[in-house]
N, C-alpha and C positions, 0 to 999 in steps of 0.2 A: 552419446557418451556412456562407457561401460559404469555400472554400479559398483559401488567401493568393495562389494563382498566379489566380483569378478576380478576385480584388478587384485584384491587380497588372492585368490586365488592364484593366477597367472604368478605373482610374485612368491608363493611358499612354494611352485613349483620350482622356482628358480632357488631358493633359499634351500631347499629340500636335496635339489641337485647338487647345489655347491657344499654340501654337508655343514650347511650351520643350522638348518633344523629336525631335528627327528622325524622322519615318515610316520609315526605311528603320531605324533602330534598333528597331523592335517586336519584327519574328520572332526575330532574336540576343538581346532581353533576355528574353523569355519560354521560348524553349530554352533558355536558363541558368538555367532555376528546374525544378527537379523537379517532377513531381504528386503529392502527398499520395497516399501509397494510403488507399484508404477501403473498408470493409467494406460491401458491399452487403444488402441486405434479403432473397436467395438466400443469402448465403453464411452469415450472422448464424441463419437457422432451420435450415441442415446441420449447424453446428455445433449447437446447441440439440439436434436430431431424433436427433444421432449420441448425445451425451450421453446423453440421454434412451433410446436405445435399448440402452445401456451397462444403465444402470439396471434396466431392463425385462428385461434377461434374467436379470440377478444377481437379480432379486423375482421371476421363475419358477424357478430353482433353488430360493430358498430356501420358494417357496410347496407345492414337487412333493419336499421335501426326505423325507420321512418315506416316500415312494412308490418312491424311488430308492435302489437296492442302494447298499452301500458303495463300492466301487469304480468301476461307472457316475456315482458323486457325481463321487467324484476327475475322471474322465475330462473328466466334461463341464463339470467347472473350468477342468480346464490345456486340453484345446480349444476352449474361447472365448477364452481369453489369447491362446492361438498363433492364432486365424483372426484377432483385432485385430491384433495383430503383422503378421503375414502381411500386413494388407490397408494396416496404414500403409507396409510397407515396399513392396510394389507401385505406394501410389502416391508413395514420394519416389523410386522408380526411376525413373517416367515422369513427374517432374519438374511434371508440370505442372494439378498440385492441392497446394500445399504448406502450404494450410489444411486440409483434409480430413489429410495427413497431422500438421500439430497437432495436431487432435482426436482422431484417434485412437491416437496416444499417449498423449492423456491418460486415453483410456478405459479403455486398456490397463492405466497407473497405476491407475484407480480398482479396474477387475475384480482385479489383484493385491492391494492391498488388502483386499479382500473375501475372495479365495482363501485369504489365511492365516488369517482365524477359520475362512471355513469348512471348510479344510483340517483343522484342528485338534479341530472337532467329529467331522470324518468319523471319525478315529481313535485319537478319546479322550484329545486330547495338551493339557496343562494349561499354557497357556503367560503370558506378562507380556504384559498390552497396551501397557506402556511400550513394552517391546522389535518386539512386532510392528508399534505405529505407527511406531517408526524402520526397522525393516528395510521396511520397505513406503517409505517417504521415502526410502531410499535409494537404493531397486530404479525409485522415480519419478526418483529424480536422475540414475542410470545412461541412464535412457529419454529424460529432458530433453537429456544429452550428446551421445546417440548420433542421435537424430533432429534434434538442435539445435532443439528444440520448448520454445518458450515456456509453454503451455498445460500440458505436463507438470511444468514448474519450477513453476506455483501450485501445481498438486498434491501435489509433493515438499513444500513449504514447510508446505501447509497440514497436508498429516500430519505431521509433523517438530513443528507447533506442538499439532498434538493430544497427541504424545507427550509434549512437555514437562507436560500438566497431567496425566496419565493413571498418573503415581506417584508413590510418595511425595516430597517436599522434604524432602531432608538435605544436609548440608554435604560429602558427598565424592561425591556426585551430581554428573554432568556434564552442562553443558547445552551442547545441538546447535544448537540455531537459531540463538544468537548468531554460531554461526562457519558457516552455512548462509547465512544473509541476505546478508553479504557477496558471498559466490560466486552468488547469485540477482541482487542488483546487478551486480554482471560483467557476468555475462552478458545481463541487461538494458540496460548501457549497448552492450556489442557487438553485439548483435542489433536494438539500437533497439527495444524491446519493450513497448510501456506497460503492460500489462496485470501483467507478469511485476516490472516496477519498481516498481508499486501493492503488489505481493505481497509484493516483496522488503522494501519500505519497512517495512511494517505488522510482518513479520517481524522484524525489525532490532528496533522498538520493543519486542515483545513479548518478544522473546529477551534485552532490556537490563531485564525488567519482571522477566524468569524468573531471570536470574543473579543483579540484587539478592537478590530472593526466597530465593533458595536459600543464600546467604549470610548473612542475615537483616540486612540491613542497608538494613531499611525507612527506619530512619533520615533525620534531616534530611542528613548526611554523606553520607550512600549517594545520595539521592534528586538532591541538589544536583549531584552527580558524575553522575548518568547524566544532568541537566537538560545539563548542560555537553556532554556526549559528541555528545549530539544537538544540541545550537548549532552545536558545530566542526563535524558535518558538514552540518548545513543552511549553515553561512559556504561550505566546499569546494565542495559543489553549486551553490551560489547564485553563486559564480568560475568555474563548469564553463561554467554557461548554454548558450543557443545553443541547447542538443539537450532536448525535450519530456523526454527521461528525467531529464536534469538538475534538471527544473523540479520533476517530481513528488518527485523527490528529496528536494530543499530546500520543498517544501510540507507533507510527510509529517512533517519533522524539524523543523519550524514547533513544527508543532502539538503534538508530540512532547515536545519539548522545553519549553513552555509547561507541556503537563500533568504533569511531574513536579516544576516548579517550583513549580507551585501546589499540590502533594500535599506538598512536604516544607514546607510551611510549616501545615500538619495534623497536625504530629503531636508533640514535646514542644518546640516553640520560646516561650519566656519571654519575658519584661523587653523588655530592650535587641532581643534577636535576636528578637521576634516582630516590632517595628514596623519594623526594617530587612528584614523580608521583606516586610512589606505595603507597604512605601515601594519597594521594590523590583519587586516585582511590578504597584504600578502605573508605573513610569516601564519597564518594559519591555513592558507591556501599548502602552501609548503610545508608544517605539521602534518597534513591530513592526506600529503600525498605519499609521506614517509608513515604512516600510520598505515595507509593500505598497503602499499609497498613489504611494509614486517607483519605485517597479517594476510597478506598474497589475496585483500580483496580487491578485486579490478575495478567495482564498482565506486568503492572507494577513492581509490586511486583518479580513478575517474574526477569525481567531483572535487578532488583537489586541484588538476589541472584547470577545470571548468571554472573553478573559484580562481585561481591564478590569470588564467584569460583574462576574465572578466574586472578583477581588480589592474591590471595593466592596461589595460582599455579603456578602463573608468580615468587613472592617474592621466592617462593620454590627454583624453577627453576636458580635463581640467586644465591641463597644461596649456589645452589651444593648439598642441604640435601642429606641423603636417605630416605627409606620409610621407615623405622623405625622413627628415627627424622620426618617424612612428619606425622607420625600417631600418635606419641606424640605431634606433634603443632596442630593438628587439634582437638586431643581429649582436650589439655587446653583450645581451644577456644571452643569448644561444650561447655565445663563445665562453663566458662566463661558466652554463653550465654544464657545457662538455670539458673545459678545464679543471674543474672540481669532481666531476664525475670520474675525470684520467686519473686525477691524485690519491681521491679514494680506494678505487682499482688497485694503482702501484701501492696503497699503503696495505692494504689487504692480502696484496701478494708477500710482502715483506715480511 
């Protein structure tokens, strides 16, 4: 897909032609548009290669592990740490690889990670894998700060989200992620980060999945409150706009917030309150597919059909239909909405 400052271009050629813009206004409107940085095909396998060579040494450790004295282990744990360390920090010194040093912070995170089991085996030390995937999420958020690495912030996030499922659920249990996501957002919208905004997003949901959980207030009440939490902030992001991290934002909390709306009405809703969540669920399926629809997000648009689906399937479901009846309701509502979509059309044309 060409970048907006290409497509600007091609189009004031055309603009320029048809004499609605002055030639001598080209080069001033096109310096006032930034270039998109875009990851090239070299830089997208360094990082891969690095990763990857991350991995590769921690699976020769642990392959030569039985072969290697106790203390030789230790050693040539914390000096693989310190030469990644070492080599991210040489090159954010000389400035001028500041993806390479990305990566390897986040390798850095991964090989800590790995150093506390296998620190723990070298000397017999019986520990909580809760605990170690938070201190290791931590020790990556320290490295995410310090380097201002993106790539390290998914890493923090993503162990942070392993530890939340890695012990028990109980009610004086405290959960991390939900007040980790936030600060992953931050820093996503400060650094213009997509990659780290996708993380933080998914974070955010997961950690609103984990505190109900823990709570136990799977409930229609619980369910309905986190559906909400996540509308207000997909409303805020969707007012942010403008900046690509905003978008993912409000597309993450989309969908987010669909899926818990559609689960709390799964679980003891009766009478009166089961058909105002199916009536509900479809006029907001439908909202949200005219929200994407005037905002030309597909994704959006998406998850309203998805919601739509899945609320007609549900009614089905309840109803007892067969597929015969399931093929007659579906064919009246086709017809339905290609009637309404014809009227609109002619009223639009008129």
């Amino acid at each position: 897909m060409a970048s907006y400052k290409a497509r600007l271009t091609k189009d004031l050629d055309g603009w320029i032609a048809a004499g609605l813009t002055p030639v001598e206004s080209r080069e001033a409107i096109l310096a006032s548009v930034a270039e998109e940085r875009r990851l090239d095909t070299a830089s997208v396998l360094a990082a891969i290669g690095a990763l990857l060579l991350g991995a590769a040494a921690i699976a020769f450790v642990a392959a030569n592990w039985g072969a290697i004295p106790r203390l030789p282990r230790f050693a040539l744990i914390l000096g693989l740490f310190l030469a990644v360390i070492g080599a991210a920090g040489w090159t954010a010194r000389t400035g001028r690889r500041p993806l390479a040093t990305n990566i390897l912070l986040a390798v850095a995170a991964c090989i800590y990670a790995a150093a506390i089991g296998l620190t723990g085996q070298i000397f017999d030390i019986v520990g909580d894998p809760q605990r170690a995937l938070r201190g290791a999420g931590l020790a990556a958020g320290l490295l995410t700060l310090a380097g201002r690495s993106s790539a390290a912030g998914v890493v923090a996030l993503a162990l942070l989200g392993l530890g939340e499922f890695a012990g028990e659920f109980d009610g004086g249990a405290s959960r991390w992620l939900i007040f980790a996501a936030p600060v992953g957002m931050a820093l996503a919208w400060l650094w213009n980060s997509k990659p780290l905004a996708h993380a933080a997003s998914l974070a955010m949901i997961v950690g609103l999945i984990a505190l109900l959980s823990v709570h136990e207030r799977w409930a229609t009440g619980g369910l309905l409150a986190g559906a909400a939490v996540l509308a207000g902030l997909a409303a805020i992001a969707r007012q942010l706009g403008g900046r690509r991290t905003a978008m993912i934002f409000f597309l993450w909390f989309v969908w987010g917030a669909l899926l818990l709306f559609g689960f709390a009405g799964l679980t003891d809703l009766k009478g009166a309150g089961l058909i105002a969540h199916r009536l509900a669920w479809l006029v907001i399926g439908g909202g949200v597919i005219t929200l994407g629809l005037g905002d030309r997000q597909s994704m959006v648009t998406a998850a309203g059909v998805v919601a739509m689906i899945a609320a007609v399937c549900t009614i089905l479901f309840d109803l007892g239909l067969g597929l015969m009846t399931a093929a007659g309701l579906f064919a009246g509502c086709a017809v339905i909405a290609l009637a309404a979509g014809f009227l609109a059309r002619r009223r639009a044309k008129a």
